[in-house]
Phi, psi and omega in degrees: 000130173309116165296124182326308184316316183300351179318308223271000154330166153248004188295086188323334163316292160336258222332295181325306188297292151000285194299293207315287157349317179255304203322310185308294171323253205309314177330308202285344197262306149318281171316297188319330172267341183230355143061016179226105188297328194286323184277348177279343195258347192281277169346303193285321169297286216293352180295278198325278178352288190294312173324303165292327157309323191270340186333324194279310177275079156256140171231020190043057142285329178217193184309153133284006141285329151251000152309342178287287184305317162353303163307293177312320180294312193273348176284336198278290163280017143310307180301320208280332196266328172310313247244300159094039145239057161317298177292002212244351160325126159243147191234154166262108159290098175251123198325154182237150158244105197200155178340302201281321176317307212292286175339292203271000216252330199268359184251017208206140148277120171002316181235023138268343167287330160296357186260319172299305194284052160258330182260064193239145155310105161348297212268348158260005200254323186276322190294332175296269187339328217244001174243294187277329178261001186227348184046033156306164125359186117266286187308357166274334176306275182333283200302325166287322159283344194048031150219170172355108173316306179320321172285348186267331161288289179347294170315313182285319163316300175260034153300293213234052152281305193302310210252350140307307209294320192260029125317305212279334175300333202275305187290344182293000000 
């Protein structure tokens, strides 16, 4: 594994080692959010890019994966706001088996829940992902968003109040 220090080279090699090590992880997190391989690979150039522009201030506070992702998350809902296709995101659910699954899993198909989570709040819909479709952490969560473990349970929590309650809308 590429030492973090060596990030900090102009050596194109490092980069390569970098780009090559992360992408698959940010491709998949991206297409989770934007659901178009062609607007995901673009995002994923543009993460590399600001990474290597940005390449000097890393400081290892945290992983370079997830200073990486940090990036990819914040070029990424950047776009959706620009782009104002929030609502227009589709996402893959693969079912967790837990309280909350089983309830929607057993009331819903697959492509009325991608219709639910495009109206899930962005900033609680990444956190969801990043839990159930990434098997992050909450503290891998915390540190790739750079916020609070607490905010971070929250958020999922209520990600998946918003996709009960409009379960629950559907079956009445």
């Amino acid at each position: 594994m590429l030492h973090q220090s060596l990030f900090y080279t102009s050596e194109m090699e490092d980069f390569e080692h970098v780009y090559e090590q992360n992408k698959d992880f940010v491709f998949r997190v991206v297409y989770k959010m934007v659901q178009n391989q062609q607007i995901a690979e673009d995002l994923v150039q543009d993460t590399f890019i600001r990474v290597f522009e940005k390449r000097e201030k890393f400081q290892a506070k945290s992983t370079l994966k997830t200073w990486i992702f940090r990036i990819a998350t914040h070029i990424t809902l950047s776009y959706l706001a620009r782009e104002k296709t929030r609502n227009n995101a589709r996402f893959i659910w693969p079912f967790q088996h837990d309280d909350f699954s089983q309830e929607i899993e057993s009331s819903v198909d697959v492509d009325q829940l991608k219709k639910w989570l495009k109206e899930v709040t962005p900033s609680y819909r990444i956190c969801l992902i990043l839990k159930e479709t990434e098997d992050l952490s909450y503290q891998d969560i915390a540190q790739t968003l750079g916020i609070n473990i607490n905010t971070v349970r929250s958020r999922i929590n209520r990600a998946k109040k918003q996709l009960v309650t409009l379960s629950r809308r559907r079956i009445k």
